[in-house]
N, C-alpha and C positions, 0 to 999 in steps of 0.2 A: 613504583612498580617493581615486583620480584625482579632480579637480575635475567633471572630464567625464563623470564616469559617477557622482557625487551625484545625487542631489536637487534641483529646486532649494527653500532655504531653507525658503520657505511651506509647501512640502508635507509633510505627515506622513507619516512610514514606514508603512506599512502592516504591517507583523511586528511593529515597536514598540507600535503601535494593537492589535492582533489581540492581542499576548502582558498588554497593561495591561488588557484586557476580563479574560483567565481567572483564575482562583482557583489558589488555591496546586497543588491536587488537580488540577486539568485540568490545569497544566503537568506534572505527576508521570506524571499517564497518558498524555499525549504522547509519554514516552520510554519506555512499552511497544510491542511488536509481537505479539500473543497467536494460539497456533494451537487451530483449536477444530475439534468432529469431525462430520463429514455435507456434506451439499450446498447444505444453505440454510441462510438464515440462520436458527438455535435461539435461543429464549431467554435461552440461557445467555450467547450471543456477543453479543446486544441487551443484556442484562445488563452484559455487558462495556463494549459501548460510550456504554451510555446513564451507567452509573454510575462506571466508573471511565474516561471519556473518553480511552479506548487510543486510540496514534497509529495504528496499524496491523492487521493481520494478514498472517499467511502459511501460503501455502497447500500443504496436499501430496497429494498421490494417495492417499497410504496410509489417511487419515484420512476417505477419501472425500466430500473437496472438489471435487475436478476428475472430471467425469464426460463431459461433452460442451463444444464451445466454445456453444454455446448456454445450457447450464446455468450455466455459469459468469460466461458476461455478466451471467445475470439476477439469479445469487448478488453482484457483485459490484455492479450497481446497487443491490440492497436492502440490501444493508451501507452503502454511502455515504450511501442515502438516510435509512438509521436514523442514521446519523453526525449529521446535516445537521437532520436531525426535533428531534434531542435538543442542538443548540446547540452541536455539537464543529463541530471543521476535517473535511475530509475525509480519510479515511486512505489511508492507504499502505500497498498491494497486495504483497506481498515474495512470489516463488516459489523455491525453489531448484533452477534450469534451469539446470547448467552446461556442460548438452548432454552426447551422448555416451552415457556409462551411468548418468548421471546424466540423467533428464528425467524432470521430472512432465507434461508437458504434451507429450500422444504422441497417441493416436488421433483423427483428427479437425485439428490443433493444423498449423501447418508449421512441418517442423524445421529447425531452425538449425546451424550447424557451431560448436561448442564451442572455447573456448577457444585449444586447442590449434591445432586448423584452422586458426583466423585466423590467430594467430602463428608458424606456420612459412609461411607464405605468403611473410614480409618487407615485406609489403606494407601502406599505411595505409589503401590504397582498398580 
């Protein structure tokens, strides 16, 4: 690492610090991302995140997660906050929006130009 973009010295890494707190089992369920089915948070998914300390989820339409932008702000506050309750890191939201004919996040949501869009543009702006 550049000298200039260390640390300095004294200070402790904060990832190093956060990763020497958790247990073998909390770094394992870290490198889950779990999809689970409805609009709030079930049991099942609290189950998820309380016991096996999953890093994430992701979300899809079909499983009737995404219903409204309203629902889903409150779906995804009460997931973090049961994250954060039960002594995990916060998780990581993953959707698969590659725009296009692919979008979960439609009614309601503003849509974006997909992949493709951008890059025939030629453009990085």
């Amino acid at each position: 690492m550049p000298a200039d973009l260390a640390p300095p010295a004294n200070t402790p890494d904060p990832v190093e610090a956060l990763l020497a707190g958790m247990s073998l089992e909390a770094k394992i369920g870290q490198l889950f991302l779990v999809f689970f089915e409805g609009p709030e948070l079930s049991p099942a998914l609290r189950e998820m995140i309380e016991t096996y300390r999953v890093g994430g989820i992701v979300l899809f339409a079909s499983t009737g997660n995404v219903v409204s932008p309203q629902q889903l702000a409150t779906l995804i506050n009460d997931v973090q906050r049961a994250a954060v309750d039960a002594g995990s890191v916060p998780l990581l939201v993953a959707v698969d929006q590659e725009g296009g004919t692919v979008a979960r996040l439609q009614d309601g949501f503003t849509p974006l130009p997909g992949g493709m869009a951008l890059g025939v543009t030629g453009s990085p702006e």
